[in-house]
Phi, psi and omega in degrees: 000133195277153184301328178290328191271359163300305211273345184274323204285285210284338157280352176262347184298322184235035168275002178228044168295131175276341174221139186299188190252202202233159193326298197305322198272339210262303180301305154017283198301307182303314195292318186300306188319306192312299198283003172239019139273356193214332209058199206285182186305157174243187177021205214265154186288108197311161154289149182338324186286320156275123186267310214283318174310319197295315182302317169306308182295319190286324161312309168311298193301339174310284223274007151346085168105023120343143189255138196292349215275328204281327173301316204287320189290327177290282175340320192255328158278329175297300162299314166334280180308340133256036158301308219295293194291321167221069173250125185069000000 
């Protein structure tokens, strides 16, 4: 299996979580998809008042000059582990 089809595997993979994860793992999720799907962060940082975009954006903007294949390789393990962990 090729690395996109780990990482296309791994975004249906974890839709089929019995319990959500938890804030932390869920920005995890978010920020590595971007960046290995989008490269770095874009547009302007949301404002304070939205706590969840801004948190979501700050994750994202950590991984900055990140390489996508490696965002993509972080990804696809951050589920794998949680199959193991919230399956069942």
């Amino acid at each position: 299996m090729t690395d996109t089809a780990r990482f296309e595997q791994a975004q249906q993979d974890v839709q089929t979580l019995d319990r959500k994860p938890s804030n932390d793992d869920l920005l995890f999720l978010y920020a590595h998809f971007k960046q290995g799907s989008e490269g770095d962060v874009s547009g302007k940082r949301p404002g304070m008042l939205d706590m969840v975009k801004r948190a979501k954006y700050d994750a994202w903007a950590k991984l900055k000059g990140m390489d996508a294949d490696a965002a993509k390789q972080k990804y696809v393990e951050k589920v794998g582990a949680l199959l193991v962990s919230h399956k069942g």
